[in-house]
N, C-alpha and C positions, 0 to 999 in steps of 0.2 A: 582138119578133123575137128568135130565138134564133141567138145565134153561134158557129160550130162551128169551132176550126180542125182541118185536117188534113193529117199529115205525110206527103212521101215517104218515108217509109224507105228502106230500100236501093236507089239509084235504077237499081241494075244487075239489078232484081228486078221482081216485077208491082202493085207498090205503086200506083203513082200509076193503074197500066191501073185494077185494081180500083176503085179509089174515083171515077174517072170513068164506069165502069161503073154504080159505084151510086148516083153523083150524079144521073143519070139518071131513077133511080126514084123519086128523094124529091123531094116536093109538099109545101109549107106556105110559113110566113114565116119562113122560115131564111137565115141567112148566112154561107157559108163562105168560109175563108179557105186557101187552097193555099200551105202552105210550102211548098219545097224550089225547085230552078233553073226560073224559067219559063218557060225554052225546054224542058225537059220536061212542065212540065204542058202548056201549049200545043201539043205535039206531039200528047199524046195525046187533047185537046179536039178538034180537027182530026181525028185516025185516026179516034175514034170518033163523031166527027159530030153535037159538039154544038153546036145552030145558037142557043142563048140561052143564053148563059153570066152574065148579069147581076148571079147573085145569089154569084158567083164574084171572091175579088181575092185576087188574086196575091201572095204575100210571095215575094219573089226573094232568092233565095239567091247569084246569081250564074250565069256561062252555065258548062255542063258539057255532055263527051259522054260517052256511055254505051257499057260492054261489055257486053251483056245476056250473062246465068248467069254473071258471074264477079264473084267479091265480093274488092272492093279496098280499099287505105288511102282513096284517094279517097270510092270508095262510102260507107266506113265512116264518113268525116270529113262527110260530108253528111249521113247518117243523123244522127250527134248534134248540129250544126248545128241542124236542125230541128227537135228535140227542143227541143232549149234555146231557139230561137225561140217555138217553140208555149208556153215555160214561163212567158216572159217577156211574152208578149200575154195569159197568163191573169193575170200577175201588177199587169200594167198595165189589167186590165177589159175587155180589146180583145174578148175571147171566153171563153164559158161555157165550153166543152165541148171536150175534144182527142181526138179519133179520129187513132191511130199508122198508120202502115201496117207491114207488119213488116221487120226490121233483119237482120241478117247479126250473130251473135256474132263471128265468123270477122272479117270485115271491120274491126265497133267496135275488135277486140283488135290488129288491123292502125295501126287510124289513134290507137291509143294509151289507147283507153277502158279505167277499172279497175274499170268496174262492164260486170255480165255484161247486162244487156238495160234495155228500159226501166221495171219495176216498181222496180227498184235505182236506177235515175235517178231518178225522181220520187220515192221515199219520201225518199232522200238531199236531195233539194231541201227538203222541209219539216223534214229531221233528226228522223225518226220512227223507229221501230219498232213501231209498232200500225198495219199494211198487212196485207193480205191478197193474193195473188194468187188470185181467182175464175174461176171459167168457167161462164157462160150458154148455154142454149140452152130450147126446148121440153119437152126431155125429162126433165132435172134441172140444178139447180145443182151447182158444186162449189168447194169450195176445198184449199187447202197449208198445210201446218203447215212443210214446208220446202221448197223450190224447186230453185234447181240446184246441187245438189252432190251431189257421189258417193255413191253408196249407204253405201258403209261409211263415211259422215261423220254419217249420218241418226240414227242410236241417239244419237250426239255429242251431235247438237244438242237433242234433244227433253228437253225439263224441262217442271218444273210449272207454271212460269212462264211459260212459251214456250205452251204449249198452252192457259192462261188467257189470255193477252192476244189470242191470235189467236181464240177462240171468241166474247170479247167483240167483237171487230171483226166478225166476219160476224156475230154476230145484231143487233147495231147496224145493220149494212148494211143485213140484211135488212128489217128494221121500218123504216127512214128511207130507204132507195132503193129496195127495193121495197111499199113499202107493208103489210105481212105483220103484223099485231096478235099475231099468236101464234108465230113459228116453229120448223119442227123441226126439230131437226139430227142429222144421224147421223155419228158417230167410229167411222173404220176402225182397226182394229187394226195392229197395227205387223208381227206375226210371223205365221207359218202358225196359221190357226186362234185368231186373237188369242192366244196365247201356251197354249192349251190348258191355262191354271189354274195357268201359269209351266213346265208342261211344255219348251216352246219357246219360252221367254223368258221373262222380268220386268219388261218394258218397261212391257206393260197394269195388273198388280198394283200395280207401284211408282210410277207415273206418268201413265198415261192413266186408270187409273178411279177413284182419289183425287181428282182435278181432276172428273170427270163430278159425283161426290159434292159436293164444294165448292161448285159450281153449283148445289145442290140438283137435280142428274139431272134427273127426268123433268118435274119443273115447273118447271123451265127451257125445259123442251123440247131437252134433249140429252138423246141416247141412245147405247148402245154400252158397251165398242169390241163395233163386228160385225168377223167375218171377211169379208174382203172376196169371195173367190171364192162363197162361199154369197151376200153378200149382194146383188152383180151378178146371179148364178145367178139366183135367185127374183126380179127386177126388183126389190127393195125398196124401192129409190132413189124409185121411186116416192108413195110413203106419206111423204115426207120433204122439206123445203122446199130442203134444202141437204145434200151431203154431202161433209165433212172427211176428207181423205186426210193420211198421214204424210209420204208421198214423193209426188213427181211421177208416174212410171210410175202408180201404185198405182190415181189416179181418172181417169187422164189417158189410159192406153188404154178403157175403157168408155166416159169421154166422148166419144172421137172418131170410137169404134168408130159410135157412136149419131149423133152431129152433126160431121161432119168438114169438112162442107161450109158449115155456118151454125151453127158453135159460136161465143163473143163471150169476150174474156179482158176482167177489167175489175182493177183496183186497188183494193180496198176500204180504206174507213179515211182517207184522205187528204181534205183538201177540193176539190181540184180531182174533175171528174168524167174519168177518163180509160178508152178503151175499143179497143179492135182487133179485127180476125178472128184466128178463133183458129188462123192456122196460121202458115207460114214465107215468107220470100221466094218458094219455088217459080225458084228459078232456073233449071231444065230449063224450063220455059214462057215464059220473060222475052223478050219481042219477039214473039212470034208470035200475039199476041190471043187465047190459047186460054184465057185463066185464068179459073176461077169466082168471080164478085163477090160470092157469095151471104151468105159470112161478112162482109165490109167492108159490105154494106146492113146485116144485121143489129146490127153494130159501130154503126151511125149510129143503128138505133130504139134502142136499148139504152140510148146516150149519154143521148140525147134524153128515153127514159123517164123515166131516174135524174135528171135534171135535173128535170123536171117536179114526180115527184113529191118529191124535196128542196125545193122549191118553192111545193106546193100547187098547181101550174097542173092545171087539168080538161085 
């Protein structure tokens, strides 16, 4: 049996709707665990009429009421509650696998949080820096060389260092979580036109294509830097197992453009397996049962993949 726990996140958001949604759909010998207040899960087990909840137990957080679309210190203080319970049942063997639901930045920074989301929470828990933020779907892989921080902090952070240790993490990933003997990776360039031969930058010359080199490039199976607008442009993503972006914006509108509705954010590099849909509380939707669960099921095969095949299980 496999143990999944799963968090509410923001509980003034469609978190806990969605995963009751998609608890729905999944069939095996799995056993989830509902963090957060359960007079909210139990609310929403009830709205949406789940008549055999068995393989369901409850971690209570304690009784709360809800402002649905408005993100509070409350909210916020439950969202990492949760977290930190889900952290401490995987620490204790309670459960394999953590599927998040998504958090309010706004909120966490309300009820006092000094990390921006949950990829900063958990890499901080094992005291790493060889994480990755990924994103899954059918259409391609993706990952970040930096995450959220201001554009004009991005050139800042990007060294030779910084773009070796995160290449190493997603092709690890990819070979040991998804199973992949060979993978290919594709590095987006930093500036218009990857730096057009340093015309428009030096990022690529001095930094990104030294590191591809170091790797031994192509039999590594990394390639690049492409430009990115050609390389969306002609689908190339395609031909490629995984593709590394510099910044967030950079792979993160094509990917959503493409899977907005069943994209999967996963943490790579860490030993817990942690996984979410890839999108935001949706506060405009919170209460009204209108939200799509489609990213949150996908969030739960994804988990469940990566566990297996880390694992060996058929």
């Amino acid at each position: 049996m496999i143990k999944i726990g799963i968090t509410c996140g923001d509980i003034n958001g469609v978190g806990p709707e969605v995963a009751i949604k998609a608890l729905k759909q999944i069939h095996g010998d799995y056993k989830f665990y509902l963090i957060g207040p359960k007079n909210l899960w139990l609310n929403q087990i009830s709205k949406l009429k789940v008549d055999n909840f068995g393989s369901f137990e409850l971690v209570d957080l304690g009784k709360f009421s809800i402002t649905p679309g408005t993100p509070t210190a409350t909210s916020g203080k439950i969202s990492i509650q949760a977290i930190n319970e889900s952290i401490k049942l995987w620490d204790d063997k309670v459960i394999d696998i953590i599927i998040t639901a998504p958090i309010s930045k706004e909120a966490i920074f309300k009820a006092g949080s000094k990390f921006k989301g949950h990829t900063e929470i958990f890499a901080n828990h094992f005291k790493t820096n060889k994480y990755v933020m990924m994103f899954l779907s059918r259409s391609f892989y993706a990952a970040l060389m930096t995450i959220h921080i201001p554009i004009k902090e991005v050139s800042k952070q990007l060294t030779k260092e910084l773009l070796e240790n995160k290449i190493q993490v997603v092709r690890n990933s990819l070979k040991e979580d998804f199973s992949l003997r060979s993978p290919k990776i594709a590095i987006m360039g930093l500036n218009p036109h990857a730096g057009e031969s340093t015309v428009i930058g030096r990022e690529e010359s001095e930094i990104i294509i030294p590191v591809i080199k170091k790797l031994s490039g192509n039999k590594f199976g990394i390639y690049g830097p492409f430009s990115p607008d050609g390389f969306f442009g002609r689908k190339e993503y395609k031909n490629f197992h995984c593709v590394i972006g510099m910044y967030h914006d950079q792979v993160l509108i094509p990917f959503k453009l493409l899977n907005f509705n069943n994209g999967v954010n996963f943490t790579a590099g860490l030993p817990l397996i942690r996984t979410s849909p890839d999108h935001g509380t949706a506060f405009n939707l919170a209460g009204k049962n209108l939200a799509d669960h489609r990213s949150m099921l996908e969030a739960i095969k994804y988990g469940i993949k990566i566990f297996k095949n880390r694992h060996g299980i058929k």
